[in-house]
VOLO-466272 format. One record per residue (C-alpha): residue number from 1; residue in one letter; x, y, z. Coordinates in steps of 0.5 Angstrom, whole numbers, plus 500, padded with zeros to 3 digits. Layout:
N
(pt NUM 'a' (X Y Z));
...
END
This chain:
357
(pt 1 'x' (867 573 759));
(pt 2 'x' (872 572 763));
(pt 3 'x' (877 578 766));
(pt 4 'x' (884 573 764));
(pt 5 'x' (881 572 757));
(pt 6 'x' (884 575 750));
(pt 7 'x' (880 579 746));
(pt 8 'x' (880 580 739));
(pt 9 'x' (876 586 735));
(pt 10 'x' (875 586 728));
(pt 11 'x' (868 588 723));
(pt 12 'x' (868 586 716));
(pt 13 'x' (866 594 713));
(pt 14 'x' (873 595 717));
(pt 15 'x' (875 594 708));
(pt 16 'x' (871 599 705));
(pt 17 'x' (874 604 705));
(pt 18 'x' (880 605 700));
(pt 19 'x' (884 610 697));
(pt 20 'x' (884 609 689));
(pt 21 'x' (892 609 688));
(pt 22 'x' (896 605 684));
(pt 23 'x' (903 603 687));
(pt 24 'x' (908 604 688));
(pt 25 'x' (903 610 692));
(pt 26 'x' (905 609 699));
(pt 27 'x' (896 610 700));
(pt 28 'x' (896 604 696));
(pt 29 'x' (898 600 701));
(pt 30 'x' (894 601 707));
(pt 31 'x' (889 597 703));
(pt 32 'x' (883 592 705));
(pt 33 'x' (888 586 704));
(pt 34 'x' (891 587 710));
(pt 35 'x' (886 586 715));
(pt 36 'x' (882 581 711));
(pt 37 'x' (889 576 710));
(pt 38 'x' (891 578 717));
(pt 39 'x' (884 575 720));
(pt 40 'x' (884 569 714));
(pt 41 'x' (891 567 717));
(pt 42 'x' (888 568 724));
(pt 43 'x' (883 563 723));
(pt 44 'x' (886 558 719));
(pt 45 'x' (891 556 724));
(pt 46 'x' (885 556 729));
(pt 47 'x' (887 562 734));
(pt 48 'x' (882 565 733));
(pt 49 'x' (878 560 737));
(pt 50 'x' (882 561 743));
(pt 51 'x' (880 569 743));
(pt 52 'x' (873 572 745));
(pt 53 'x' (871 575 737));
(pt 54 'x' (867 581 737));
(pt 55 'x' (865 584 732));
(pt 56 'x' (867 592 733));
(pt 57 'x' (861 597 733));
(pt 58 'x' (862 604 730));
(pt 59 'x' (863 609 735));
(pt 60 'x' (859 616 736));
(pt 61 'x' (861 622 732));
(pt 62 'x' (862 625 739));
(pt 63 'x' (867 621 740));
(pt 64 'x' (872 624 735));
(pt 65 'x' (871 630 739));
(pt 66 'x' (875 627 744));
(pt 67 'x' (882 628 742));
(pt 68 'x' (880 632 734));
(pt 69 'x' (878 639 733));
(pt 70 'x' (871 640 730));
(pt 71 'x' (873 643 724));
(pt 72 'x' (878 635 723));
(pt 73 'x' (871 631 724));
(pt 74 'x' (867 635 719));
(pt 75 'x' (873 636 713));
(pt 76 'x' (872 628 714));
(pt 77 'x' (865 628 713));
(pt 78 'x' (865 633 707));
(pt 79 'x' (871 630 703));
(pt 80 'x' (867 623 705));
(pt 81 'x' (860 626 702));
(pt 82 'x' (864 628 696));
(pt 83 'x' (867 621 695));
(pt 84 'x' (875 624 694));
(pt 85 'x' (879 629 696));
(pt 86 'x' (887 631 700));
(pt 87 'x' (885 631 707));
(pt 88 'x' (893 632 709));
(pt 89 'x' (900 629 708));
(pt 90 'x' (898 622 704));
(pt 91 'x' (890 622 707));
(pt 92 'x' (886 621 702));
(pt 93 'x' (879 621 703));
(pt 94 'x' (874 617 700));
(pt 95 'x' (866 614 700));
(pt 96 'x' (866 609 705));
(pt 97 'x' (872 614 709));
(pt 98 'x' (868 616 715));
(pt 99 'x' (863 611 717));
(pt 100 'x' (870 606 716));
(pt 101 'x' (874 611 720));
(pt 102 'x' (868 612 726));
(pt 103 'x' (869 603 725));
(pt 104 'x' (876 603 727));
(pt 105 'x' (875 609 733));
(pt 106 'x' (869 605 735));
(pt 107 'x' (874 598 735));
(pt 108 'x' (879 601 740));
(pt 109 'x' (874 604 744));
(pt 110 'x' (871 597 745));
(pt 111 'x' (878 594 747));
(pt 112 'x' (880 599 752));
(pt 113 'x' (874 598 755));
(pt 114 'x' (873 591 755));
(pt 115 'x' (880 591 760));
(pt 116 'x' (878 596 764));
(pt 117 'x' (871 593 766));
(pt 118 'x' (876 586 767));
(pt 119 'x' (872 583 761));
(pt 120 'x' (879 582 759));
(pt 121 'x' (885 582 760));
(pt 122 'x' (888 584 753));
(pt 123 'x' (884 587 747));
(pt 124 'x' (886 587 740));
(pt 125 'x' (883 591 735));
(pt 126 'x' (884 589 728));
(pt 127 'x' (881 595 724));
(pt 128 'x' (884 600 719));
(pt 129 'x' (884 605 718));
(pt 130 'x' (892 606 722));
(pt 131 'x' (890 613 726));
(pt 132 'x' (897 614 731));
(pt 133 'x' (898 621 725));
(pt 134 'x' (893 625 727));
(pt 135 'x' (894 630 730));
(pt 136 'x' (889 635 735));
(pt 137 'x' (886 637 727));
(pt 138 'x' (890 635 721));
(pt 139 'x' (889 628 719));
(pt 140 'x' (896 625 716));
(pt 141 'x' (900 619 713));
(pt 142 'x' (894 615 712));
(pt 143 'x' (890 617 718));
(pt 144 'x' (883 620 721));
(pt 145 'x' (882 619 727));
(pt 146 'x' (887 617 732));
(pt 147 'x' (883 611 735));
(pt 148 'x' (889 610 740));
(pt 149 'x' (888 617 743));
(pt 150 'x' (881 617 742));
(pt 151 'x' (881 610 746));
(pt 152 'x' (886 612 752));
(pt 153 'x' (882 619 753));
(pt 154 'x' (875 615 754));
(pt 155 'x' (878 612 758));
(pt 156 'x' (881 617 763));
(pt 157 'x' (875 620 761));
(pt 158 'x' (869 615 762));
(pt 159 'x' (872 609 766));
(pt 160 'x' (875 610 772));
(pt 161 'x' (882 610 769));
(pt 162 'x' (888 615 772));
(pt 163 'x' (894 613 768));
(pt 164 'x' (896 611 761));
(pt 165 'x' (902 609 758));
(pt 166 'x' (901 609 750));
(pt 167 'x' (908 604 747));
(pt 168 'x' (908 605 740));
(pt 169 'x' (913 600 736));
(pt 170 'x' (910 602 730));
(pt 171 'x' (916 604 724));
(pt 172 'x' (914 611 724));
(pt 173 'x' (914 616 730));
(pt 174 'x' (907 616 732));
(pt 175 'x' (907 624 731));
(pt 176 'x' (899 625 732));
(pt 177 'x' (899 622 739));
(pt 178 'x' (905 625 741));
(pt 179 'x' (901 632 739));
(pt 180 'x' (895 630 743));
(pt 181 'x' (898 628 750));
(pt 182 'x' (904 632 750));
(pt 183 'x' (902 637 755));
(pt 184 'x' (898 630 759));
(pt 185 'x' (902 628 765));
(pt 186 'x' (897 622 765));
(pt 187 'x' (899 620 759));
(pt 188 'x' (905 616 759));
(pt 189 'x' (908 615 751));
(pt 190 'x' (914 610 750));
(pt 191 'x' (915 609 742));
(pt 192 'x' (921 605 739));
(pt 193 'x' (920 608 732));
(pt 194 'x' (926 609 725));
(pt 195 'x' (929 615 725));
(pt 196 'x' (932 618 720));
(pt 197 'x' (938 622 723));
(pt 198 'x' (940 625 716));
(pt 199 'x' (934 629 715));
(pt 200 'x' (933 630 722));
(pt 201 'x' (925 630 724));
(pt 202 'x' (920 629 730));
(pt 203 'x' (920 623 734));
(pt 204 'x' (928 625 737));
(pt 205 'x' (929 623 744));
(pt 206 'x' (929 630 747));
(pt 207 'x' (921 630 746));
(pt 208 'x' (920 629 752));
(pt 209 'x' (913 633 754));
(pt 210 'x' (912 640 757));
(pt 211 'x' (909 642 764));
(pt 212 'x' (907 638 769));
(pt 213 'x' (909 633 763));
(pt 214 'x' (916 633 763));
(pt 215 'x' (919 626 763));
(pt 216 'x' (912 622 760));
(pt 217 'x' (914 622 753));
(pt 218 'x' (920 618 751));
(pt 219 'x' (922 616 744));
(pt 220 'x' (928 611 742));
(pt 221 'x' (929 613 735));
(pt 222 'x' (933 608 732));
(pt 223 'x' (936 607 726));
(pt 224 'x' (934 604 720));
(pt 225 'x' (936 596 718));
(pt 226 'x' (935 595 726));
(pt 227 'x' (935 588 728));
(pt 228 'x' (932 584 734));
(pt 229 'x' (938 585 739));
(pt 230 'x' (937 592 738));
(pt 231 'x' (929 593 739));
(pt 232 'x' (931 588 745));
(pt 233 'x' (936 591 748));
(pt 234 'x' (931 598 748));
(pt 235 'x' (925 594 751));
(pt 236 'x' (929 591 756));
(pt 237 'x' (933 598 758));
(pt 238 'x' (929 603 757));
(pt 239 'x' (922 601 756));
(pt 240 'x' (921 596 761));
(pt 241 'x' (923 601 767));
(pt 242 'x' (921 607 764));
(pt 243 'x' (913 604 765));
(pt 244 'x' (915 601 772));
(pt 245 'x' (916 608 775));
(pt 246 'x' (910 611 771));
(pt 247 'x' (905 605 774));
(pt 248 'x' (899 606 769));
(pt 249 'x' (892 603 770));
(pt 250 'x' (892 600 764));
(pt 251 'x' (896 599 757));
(pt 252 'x' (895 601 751));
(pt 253 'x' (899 598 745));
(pt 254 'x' (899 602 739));
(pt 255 'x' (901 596 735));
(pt 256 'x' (904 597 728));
(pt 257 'x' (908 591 724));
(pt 258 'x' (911 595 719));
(pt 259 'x' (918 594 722));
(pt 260 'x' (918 587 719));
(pt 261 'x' (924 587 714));
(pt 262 'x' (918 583 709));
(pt 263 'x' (915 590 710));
(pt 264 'x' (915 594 703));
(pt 265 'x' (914 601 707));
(pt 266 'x' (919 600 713));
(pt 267 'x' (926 600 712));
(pt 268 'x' (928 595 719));
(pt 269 'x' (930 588 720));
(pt 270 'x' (926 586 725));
(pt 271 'x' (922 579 725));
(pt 272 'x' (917 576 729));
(pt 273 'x' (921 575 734));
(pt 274 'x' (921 582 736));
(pt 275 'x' (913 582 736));
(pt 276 'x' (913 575 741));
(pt 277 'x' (918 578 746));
(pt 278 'x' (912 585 746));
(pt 279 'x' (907 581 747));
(pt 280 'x' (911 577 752));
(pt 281 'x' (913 583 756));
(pt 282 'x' (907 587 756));
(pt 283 'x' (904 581 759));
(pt 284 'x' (909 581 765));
(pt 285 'x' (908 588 766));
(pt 286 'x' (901 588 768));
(pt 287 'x' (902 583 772));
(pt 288 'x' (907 586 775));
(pt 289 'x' (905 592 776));
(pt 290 'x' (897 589 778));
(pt 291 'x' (895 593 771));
(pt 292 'x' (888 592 769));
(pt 293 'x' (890 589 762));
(pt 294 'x' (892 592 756));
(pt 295 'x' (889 594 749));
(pt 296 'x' (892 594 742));
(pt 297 'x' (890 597 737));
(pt 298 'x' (893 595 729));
(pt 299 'x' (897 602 726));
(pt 300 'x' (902 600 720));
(pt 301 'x' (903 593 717));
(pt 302 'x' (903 594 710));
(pt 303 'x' (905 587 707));
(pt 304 'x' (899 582 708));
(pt 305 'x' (903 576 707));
(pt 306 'x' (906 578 715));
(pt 307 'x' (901 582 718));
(pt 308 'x' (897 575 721));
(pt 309 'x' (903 571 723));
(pt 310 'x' (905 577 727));
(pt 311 'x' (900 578 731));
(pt 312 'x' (900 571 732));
(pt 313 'x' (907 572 735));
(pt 314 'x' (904 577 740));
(pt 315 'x' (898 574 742));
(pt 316 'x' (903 568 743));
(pt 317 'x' (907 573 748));
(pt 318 'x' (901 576 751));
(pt 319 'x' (898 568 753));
(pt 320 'x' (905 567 755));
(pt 321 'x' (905 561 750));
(pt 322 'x' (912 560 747));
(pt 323 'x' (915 564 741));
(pt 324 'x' (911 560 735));
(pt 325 'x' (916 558 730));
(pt 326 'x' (914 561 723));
(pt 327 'x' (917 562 717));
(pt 328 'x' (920 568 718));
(pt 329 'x' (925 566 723));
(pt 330 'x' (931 565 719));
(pt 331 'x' (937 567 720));
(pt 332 'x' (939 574 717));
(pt 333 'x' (946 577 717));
(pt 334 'x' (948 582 723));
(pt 335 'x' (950 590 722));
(pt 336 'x' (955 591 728));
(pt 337 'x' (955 598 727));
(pt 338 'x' (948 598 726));
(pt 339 'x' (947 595 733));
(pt 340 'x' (953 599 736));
(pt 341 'x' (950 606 734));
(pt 342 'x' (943 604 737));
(pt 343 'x' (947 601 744));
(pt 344 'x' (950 609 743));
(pt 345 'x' (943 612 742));
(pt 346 'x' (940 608 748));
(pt 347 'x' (945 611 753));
(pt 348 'x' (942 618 750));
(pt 349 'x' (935 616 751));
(pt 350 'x' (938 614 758));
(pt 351 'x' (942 619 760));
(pt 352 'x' (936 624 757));
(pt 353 'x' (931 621 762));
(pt 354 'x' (935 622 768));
(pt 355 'x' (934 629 768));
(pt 356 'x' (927 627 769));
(pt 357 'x' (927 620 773));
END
């Protein structure tokens, strides 16, 4: 294999597991579909071709223990055994649940450690069940096992790695890895998510770590109906410097897609464009800072008609090919409010960080 390659990790049992809801139940939606559509897409316009394709092992039961209590890793088990059950906040267990959810951990684990080994400059795991919800203990919001957390401990951990940044673009504040790194001054954590300024919640911008951490954790809470120029901006004047300064080893992408306006969970109004430009500047980041790489790992993406075109967009970014022309790329009507209340929370998230920096 070599080390400027991309990798791509996927495993047919990754669609067994399924909740057994109707929609509009929102479980309904992290279904089979979304990585079985996702990879047809991929092969069917011959992508898949260009990556090095590897099928995921299943990790360890050990490895949970990484980053979740005992007492996650065997709720997990038994509900599994009984072949149903509410194991949190929309996480509903079922009979292929563990052997799934250890698939998926093992498919992030497999990523972070073909880059840290140099057998690939950047790793994409196409696997599910999502995990950035589970927190230390508590599986939530269609989550188990944080694979991405699981994956950067490991790799801390086990392979030589002393500092990670974790950018999460997926729609919904990754609340579960936030939990588990927030005191690490190792682990940088950098989410652009939707944020519901209404109904205040986790994810707000004066997260910002505890201890020796102070100034790791950086969220950019943006408001819904965001478009392009908004995620743009925020990538170019809050993400790109804050990972500069930091200066990780290596890159780990919790990569989901449901900020896509198509996307039936999300409510912003991004296009593939955005995910294009992700890819784009994550692979200029490594270079410029002599990172060993990047891994992704998959999170939300609920419509399975965009999840391949998508990380098509990514991988393009990532291979420094030109933005690929897809069907999504219309042009759409612009809110300027929306845009001059995220430039006004950018200039808070800024101003925040400058008591840290």
């Amino acid at each position: 294999m070599r080390g400027d390659s991309i990798a791509f990790i996927s495993h047919p049992d990754s669609n067994t597991h399924l909740a057994p809801f109707p929609r509009p139940n929102i479980e309904s939606f992290e279904s089979p579909l979304r990585t079985q559509m996702a990879e047809s897409y991929l092969r069917n316009r011959g992508i898949l071709e260009t990556l090095l394709c590897i099928r995921s092992p299943r990790a360890k039961e050990r490895a949970a223990l990484l980053v979740h209590s005992p007492y996650l890793v065997d709720s997990i088990k038994l509900m599994t055994e009984i072949g149903t059950g509410q194991l949190g906040e929309s996480a509903y267990a079922s009979p292929e649940l563990f052997r799934t959810a250890l698939l998926a951990v093992g498919g992030a684990m497999r990523s972070a450690e073909l880059v840290a080994k140099g057998k690939a400059l950047h790793a994409f795991s196409l696997m599910r069940p999502p995990g950035h919800h589970a927190s230390t203990s508590t599986p939530s919001g269609l989550c188990f096992f944080n694979n991405v957390a699981i994956a950067v401990r490991h790799a801390t951990k086990h392979l030589g790695v002393a500092k990670v940044t974790i950018l999460d673009f997926d729609d919904h504040f990754g609340n579960g890895t936030a939990e588990i790194f927030y005191s690490d001054p190792n682990v940088q954590i950098v989410s652009i998510h939707e944020y519901d300024y209404e109904s205040f919640g986790l994810g707000h911008y004066m997260e910002v770590g505890h201890g020796e951490a102070i100034g790791t954790k950086i969220n950019i809470p943006l408001v819904d109906m965001t478009p392009d120029s908004s995620y743009i901006s925020a990538i170019d004047r809050v993400v790109v410097p804050a990972i500069e300064r930091f200066s990780p080893q290596i890159l780990a992408v919790s990569a989901g897609y449901d900020s896509h306006y198509a996307d039936p969970v999300g409510n912003m109004d991004v296009t593939s464009k955005v995910y294009w430009y992700l890819g784009s500047t994550v692979t200029k980041l490594v270079e410029r800072l002599n990172c060993a790489g990047s891994f992704w790992v998959l999170e939300g993406g609920y419509n399975p008609m965009m999840i391949g075109p998508c990380i098509e967009a990514s991988l393009a970014g990532m291979a420094k090919h030109p933005l690929p022309k897809l069907d999504d790329q219309i042009e759409r009507e612009t809110n300027e409010s929306v845009i001059e209340t995220n430039e006004s929370i950018i200039e808070q998230v800024l101003e925040t960080l400058d008591a840290y920096s």
